[in-house]
C-alpha positions as CSV (number, residue, x, y, z in Angstrom):
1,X,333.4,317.9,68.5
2,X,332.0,321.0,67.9
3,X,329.7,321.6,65.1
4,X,330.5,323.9,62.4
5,X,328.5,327.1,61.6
6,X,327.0,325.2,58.2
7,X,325.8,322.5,60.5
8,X,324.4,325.0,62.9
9,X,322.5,326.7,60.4
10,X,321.4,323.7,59.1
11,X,319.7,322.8,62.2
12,X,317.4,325.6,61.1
13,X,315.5,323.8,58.6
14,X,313.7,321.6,61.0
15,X,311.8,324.7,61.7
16,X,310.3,324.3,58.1
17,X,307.9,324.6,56.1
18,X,307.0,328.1,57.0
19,X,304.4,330.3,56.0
20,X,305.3,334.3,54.4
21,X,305.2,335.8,57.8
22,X,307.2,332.8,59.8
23,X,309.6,332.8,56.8
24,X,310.1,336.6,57.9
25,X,310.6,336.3,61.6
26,X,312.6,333.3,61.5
27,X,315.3,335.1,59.3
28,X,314.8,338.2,61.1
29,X,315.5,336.4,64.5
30,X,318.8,335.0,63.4
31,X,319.9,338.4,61.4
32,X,319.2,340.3,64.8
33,X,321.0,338.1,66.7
34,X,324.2,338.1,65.1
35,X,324.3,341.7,65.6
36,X,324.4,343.0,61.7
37,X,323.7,346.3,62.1
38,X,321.4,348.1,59.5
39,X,322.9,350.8,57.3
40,X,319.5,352.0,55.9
41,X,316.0,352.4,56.5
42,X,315.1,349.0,53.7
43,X,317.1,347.0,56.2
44,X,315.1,347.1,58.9
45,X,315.1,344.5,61.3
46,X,311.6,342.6,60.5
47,X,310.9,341.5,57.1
48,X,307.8,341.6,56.8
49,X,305.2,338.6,54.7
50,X,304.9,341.7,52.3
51,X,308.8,341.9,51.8
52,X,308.8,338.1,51.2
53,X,306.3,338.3,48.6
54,X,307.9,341.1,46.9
55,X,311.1,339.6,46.7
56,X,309.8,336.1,44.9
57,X,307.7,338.8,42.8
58,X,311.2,340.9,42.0
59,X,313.1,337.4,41.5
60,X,315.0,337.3,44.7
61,X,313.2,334.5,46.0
62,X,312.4,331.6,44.7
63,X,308.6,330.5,44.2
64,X,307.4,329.0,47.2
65,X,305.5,325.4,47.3
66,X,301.6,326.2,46.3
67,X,299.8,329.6,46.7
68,X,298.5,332.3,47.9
69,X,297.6,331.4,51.8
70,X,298.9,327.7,51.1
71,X,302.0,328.9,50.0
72,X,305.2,327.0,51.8
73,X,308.3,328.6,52.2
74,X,311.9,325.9,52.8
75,X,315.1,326.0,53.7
76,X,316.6,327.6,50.3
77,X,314.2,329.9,50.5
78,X,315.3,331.1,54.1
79,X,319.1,330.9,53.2
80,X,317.7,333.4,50.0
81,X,316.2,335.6,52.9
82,X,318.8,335.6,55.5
83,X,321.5,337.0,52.4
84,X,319.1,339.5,51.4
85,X,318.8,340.9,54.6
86,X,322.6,340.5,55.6
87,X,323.8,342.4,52.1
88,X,321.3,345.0,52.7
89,X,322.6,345.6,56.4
90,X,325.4,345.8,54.3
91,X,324.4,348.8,51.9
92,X,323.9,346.5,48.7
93,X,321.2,347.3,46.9
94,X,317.9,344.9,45.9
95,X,319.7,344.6,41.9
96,X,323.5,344.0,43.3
97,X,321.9,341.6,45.7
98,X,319.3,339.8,42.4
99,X,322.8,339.8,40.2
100,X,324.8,337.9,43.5
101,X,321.9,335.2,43.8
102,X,321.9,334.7,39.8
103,X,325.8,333.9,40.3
104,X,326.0,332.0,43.8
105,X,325.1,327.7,43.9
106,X,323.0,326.6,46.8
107,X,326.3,325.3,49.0
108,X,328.4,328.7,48.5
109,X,325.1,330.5,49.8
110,X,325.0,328.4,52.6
111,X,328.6,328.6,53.4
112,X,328.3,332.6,52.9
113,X,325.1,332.5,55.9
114,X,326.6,330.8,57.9
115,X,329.5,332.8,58.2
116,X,327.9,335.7,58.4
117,X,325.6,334.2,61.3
118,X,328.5,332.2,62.8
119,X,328.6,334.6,66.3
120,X,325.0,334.4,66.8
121,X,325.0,330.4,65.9
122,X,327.6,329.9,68.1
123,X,326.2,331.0,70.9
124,X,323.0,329.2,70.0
125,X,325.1,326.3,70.2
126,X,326.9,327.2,73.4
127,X,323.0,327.5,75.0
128,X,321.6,324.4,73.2
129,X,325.1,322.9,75.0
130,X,324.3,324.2,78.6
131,X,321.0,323.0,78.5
132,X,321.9,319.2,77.4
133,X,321.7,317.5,80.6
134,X,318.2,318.7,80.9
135,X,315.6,316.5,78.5
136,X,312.9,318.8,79.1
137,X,312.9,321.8,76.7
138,X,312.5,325.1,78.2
139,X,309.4,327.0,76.6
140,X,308.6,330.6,76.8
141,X,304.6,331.0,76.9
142,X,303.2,334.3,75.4
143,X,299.5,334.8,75.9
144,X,297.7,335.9,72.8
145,X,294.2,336.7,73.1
146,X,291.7,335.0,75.5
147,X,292.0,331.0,75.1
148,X,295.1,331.9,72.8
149,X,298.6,331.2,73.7
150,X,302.0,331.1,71.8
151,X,304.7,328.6,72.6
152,X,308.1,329.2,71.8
153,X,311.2,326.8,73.0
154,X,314.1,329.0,74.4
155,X,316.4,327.6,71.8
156,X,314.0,329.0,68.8
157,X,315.2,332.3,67.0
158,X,311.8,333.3,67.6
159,X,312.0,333.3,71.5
160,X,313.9,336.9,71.0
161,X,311.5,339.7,73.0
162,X,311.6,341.8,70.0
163,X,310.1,339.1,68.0
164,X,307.7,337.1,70.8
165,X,306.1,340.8,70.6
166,X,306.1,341.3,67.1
167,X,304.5,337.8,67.0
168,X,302.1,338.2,69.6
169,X,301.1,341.9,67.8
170,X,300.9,340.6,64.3
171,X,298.2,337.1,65.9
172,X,296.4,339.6,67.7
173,X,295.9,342.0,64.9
174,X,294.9,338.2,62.5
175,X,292.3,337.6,65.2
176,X,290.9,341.3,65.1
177,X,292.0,341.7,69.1
């Protein structure tokens, strides 16, 4: 039976706790993926840890778990940052957006995701499917820095090349490289 886009995006959350900046690419993976184009420069592709913070700072997201460095971001929290990004894409602005959040329950935020993301969880699905019969995971290596490597299963929003590089840019520039 196949699973429904909810389910899908549920599947998600076992890529939590995050940190600001996985928060970020994890939502910007999926966002990009399902092919919502941008309508203005604030809805760029990346959200950045900055954005994140701003937005729990502005009351679009909530608190995360502890903080400062220690700070854990969760599944709401994604589902928060995957609506923002969509209704921007959308030409909403930050206050129509704040006013939306104020007004929309946990389950109706889900359901609104995952029908925004159901193309690109789809065919997450239909390549999760195709590789079934294989038990091994499929990994994508990036090398980092000397004695530093990134490893990233296929099936993860993050194995995108626009986000392995912005990855691999943002550890090298944490390491000083």
């Amino acid at each position: 039976m196949a699973e429904s886009p909810v389910q899908l995006l549920r599947a998600h959350a076992r890529h939590a706790p995050w940190n600001a900046r996985g928060l970020a690419a994890h939502a910007a993976a999926l966002v990009d993926s399902a092919g919502v184009k941008p309508t203005n420069a604030s809805a760029r592709a990346m959200p950045s840890a900055r954005a994140v913070r701003f937005y729990v700072a502005n009351g679009l997201l909530d608190r995360p778990e502890g903080a400062g460095t220690a700070a854990t971001y969760g599944y709401r929290h994604l589902l928060q940052l995957l609506s923002i990004k969509i209704r921007q894409r959308e030409g909403q602005t930050l206050e129509a957006i704040k006013a939306e959040m104020r007004e929309t329950t946990g389950d109706a935020l889900e359901r609104r995701v995952a029908a925004s993301l159901a193309p690109a969880l789809s065919l997450q699905m239909d390549a999760s499917a195709s590789r079934a019969g294989n038990p091994v995971a499929s990994w994508r290596r990036v090398i980092v820095a000397e004695g530093v490597e990134l490893h990233v299963r296929e099936d993860s929003p993050a194995a995108e090349d626009d986000t392995l590089v912005s990855l691999r840019d943002m550890l090298r520039r944490s390491l000083g490289q």
